[in-house]
Every structure is written in C-alpha cells, then in structure tokens.
C-alpha positions as semicolon CSV with decimal commas, in nm:
position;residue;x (nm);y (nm);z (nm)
1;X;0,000;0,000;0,000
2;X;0,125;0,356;-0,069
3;X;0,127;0,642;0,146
4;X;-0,156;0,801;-0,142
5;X;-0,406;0,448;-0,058
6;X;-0,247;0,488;0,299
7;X;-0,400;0,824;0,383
8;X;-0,704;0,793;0,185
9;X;-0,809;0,569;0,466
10;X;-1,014;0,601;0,748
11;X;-0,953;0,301;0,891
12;X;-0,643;0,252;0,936
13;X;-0,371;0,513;1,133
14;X;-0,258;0,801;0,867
15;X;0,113;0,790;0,732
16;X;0,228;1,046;0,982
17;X;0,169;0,788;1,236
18;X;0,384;0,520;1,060
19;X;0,657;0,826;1,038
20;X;0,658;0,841;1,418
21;X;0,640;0,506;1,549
22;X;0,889;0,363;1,291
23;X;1,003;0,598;1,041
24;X;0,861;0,582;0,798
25;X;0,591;0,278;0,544
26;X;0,917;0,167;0,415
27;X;1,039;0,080;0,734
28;X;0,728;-0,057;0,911
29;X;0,708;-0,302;0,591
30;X;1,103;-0,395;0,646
31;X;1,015;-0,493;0,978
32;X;0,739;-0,730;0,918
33;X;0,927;-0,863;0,618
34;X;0,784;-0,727;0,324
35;X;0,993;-0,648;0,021
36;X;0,927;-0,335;-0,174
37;X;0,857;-0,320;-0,515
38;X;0,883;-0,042;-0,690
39;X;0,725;0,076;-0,991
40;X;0,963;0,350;-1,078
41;X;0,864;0,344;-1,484
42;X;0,523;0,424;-1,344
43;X;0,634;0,696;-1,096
44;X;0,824;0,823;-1,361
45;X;0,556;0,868;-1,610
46;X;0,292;1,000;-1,418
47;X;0,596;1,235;-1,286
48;X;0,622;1,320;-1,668
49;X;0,321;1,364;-1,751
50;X;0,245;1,572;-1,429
51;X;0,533;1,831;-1,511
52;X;0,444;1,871;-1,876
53;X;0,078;1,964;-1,793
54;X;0,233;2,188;-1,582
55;X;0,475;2,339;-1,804
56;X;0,211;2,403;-2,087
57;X;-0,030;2,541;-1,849
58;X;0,247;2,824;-1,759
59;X;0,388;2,879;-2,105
60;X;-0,026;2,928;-2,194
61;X;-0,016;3,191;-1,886
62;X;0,281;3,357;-1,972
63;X;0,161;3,402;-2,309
64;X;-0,178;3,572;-2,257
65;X;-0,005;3,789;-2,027
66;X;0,324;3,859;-2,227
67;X;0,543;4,072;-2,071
68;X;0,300;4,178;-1,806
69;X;0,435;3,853;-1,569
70;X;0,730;3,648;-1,488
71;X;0,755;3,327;-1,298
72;X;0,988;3,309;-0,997
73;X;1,060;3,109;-0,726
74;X;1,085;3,279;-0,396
75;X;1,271;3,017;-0,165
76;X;1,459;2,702;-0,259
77;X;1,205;2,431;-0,295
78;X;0,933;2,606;-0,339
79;X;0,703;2,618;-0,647
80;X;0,742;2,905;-0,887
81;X;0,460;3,187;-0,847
82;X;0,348;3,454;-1,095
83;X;0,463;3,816;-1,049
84;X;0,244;4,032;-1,242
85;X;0,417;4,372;-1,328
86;X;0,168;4,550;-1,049
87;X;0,391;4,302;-0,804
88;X;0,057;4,101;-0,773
89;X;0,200;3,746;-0,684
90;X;0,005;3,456;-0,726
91;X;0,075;3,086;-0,666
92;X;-0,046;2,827;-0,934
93;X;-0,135;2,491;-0,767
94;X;-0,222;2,209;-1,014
95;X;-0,450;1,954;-0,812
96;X;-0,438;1,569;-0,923
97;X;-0,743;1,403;-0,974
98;X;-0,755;1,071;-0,782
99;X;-1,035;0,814;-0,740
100;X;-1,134;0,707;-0,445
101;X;-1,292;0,334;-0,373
102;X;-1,499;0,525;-0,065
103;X;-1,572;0,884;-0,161
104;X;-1,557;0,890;-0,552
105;X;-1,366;1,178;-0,736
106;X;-1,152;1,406;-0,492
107;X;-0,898;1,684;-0,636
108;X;-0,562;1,672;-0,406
109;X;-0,459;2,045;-0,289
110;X;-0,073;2,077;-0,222
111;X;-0,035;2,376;0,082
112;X;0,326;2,534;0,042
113;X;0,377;2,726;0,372
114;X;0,567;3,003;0,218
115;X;0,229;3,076;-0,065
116;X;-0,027;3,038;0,203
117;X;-0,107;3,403;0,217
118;X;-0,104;3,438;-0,177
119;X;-0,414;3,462;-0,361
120;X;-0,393;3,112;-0,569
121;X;-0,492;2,980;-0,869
122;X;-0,610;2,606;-0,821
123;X;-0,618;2,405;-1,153
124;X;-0,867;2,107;-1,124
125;X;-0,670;1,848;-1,332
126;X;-0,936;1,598;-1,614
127;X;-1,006;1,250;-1,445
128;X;-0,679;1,082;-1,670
129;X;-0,431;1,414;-1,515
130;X;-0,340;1,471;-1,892
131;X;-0,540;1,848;-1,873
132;X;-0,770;2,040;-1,681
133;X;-1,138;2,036;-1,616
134;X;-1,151;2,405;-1,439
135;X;-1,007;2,674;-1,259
136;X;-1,015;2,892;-0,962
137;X;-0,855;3,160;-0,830
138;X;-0,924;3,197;-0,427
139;X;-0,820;3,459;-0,210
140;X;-0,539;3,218;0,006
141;X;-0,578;2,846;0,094
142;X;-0,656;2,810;0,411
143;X;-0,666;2,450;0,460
144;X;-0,996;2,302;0,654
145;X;-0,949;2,223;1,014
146;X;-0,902;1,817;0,891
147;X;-0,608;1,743;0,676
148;X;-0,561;1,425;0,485
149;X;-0,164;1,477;0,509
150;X;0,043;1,690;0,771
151;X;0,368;1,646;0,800
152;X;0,606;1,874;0,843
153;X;0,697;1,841;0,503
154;X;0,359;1,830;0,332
155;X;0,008;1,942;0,394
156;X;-0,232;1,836;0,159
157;X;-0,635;1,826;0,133
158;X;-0,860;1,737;-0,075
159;X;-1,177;1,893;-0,225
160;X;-1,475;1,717;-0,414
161;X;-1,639;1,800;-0,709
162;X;-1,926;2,089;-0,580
163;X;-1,676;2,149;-0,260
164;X;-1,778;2,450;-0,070
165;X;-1,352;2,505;0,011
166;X;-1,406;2,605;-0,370
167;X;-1,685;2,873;-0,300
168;X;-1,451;3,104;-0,110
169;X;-1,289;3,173;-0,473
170;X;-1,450;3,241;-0,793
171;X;-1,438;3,009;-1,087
172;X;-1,289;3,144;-1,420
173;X;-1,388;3,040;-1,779
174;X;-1,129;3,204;-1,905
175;X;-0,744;3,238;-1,801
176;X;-0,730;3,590;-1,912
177;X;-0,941;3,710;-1,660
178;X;-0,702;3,603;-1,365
179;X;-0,505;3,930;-1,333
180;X;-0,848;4,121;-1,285
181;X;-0,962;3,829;-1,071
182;X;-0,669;3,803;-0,860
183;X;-0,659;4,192;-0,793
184;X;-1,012;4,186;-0,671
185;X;-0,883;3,922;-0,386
186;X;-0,549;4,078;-0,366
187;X;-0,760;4,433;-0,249
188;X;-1,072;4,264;-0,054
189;X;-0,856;3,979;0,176
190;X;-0,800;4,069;0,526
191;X;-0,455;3,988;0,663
192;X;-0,374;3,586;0,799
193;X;-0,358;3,528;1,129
C-alpha cells in the first residue's frame, strides 16, 4: 500500500503515524518482512506527464499575459509563483485528480507554507491528469481544520467535485481574466492570522 491508498483511509492510522512510530511505510514493511517493489517506470511517467501539464499550463499563462508577468521562485524548494508587473503574486497549484474506492472523485490540494497568504490559482486536473477540467482563483488556501496529510513536510487536502472550500474563490472560464480576478482578492482579503 502507498502512502496516497495509505492516507485515503479512514480506517487505518494516517502515514504520519507510521513516520513516528517507525520511520517511515518503508520501514514498518522492512520490519514485518515485506519487500518493496517499486514501480519507478510508473512513478516516472505520471511524474512526466504531471510536469508537462504543468509546463504548458504556464507557457499558456505567460503568453496571454506577455510581458506583463514572470515566474519566480521565492525560496529554494518552493514552487514558482506569478509576479504580475503590479507586483501582484500569485501561486499556481495544479490539483491531481484521484479516485477514491470510498468517496468517488476528490482533487488533491498541495499547501506550500511560504504561498499560504497568496491569492492562488487552483487548476482542477481531467479525471486521466493529462489536462484540466476548471479553474479557480481563491483569495489564500486556508486548509480546513481536517487534513488528509500533515507532515512537516507536506500538507495536503482534498476537495470534491461541488466542494464549498471552492466557493470562497470564484471560478474562471477564461485564463485571461485572472489578473483582474486576482486583484479583486489581492484588495478585498483581510490579513492571515
């Protein structure tokens, strides 16, 4: 079982609890025996795939917007944010689908600590991760109270497809409209506390 199947569970003890008592999965499995195998092709691939939807979506952003925004990357492992001309920033998130056997579609949201307070554009991947079925810009993400994943090197939720998390935003149609989108919530947020 991965640490994904792992935490999508609610009946057995999240992977933050297997970090503590043992390590780590990899280590719990070592000590009853079990010997990993590893699908790297697969990682790889889905890696791929992952990055290059990425990449277009940011080339397709940086286009529409040419030479009103750059891409930059604040702190060392963090993701790159846009930077508007204005000095707008505004963090791009690309959420996974995933399928779960229990609770159907969910949408994984990635928190980085450091874009918190940014106003955020959250890209709802298609059901095979190869594109995107919408966006949303919202004024921060501010995680619910209950996180599927907190460690203290991830935080992650997930939202469903009519989530209210989702209402706090608005939903855009078009990508062109984010600037003007993202300036409304840059003006109207009050400050995190």
């Amino acid at each position: 079982l991965s640490e994904h199947i792992i935490d999508a569970s609610r009946s057995v003890p999240s992977t933050a609890t297997y970090q503590h008592r043992f390590g780590g999965i990899r280590q719990a499995y070592a000590l009853i025996g079990y010997k990993e195998f590893r699908n790297m092709r697969g990682a790889l691939t889905m890696r791929s795939r992952h990055n290059k939807v990425k990449e277009n979506l940011l080339r397709r952003i940086l286009a529409t917007f040419s030479g009103r925004v750059n891409l930059i990357r604040e702190q060392c492992g963090c993701r790159r944010v846009l930077q508007f001309s204005d000095g707008l920033k505004v963090s791009v998130v690309i959420s996974q689908c995933v399928n779960t056997a229990s609770r159907g579609l969910r949408w994984n949201v990635f928190v980085n600590q450091f874009e918190r307070s940014y106003v955020t554009l959250i890209c709802r991947c298609s059901v095979d991760n190869r594109g995107f079925k919408d966006f949303y810009v919202v004024p921060r993400v501010d995680p619910p109270k209950k996180l599927e994943i907190k460690t203290p090197r991830k935080c992650m939720f997930r939202i469903k497809e009519n989530d209210l998390w989702l209402k706090k935003g608005r939903k855009l149609t078009d990508l062109s409209k984010l600037w003007r989108v993202s300036q409304l919530f840059a003006v109207q947020r009050p400050p995190l506390i």
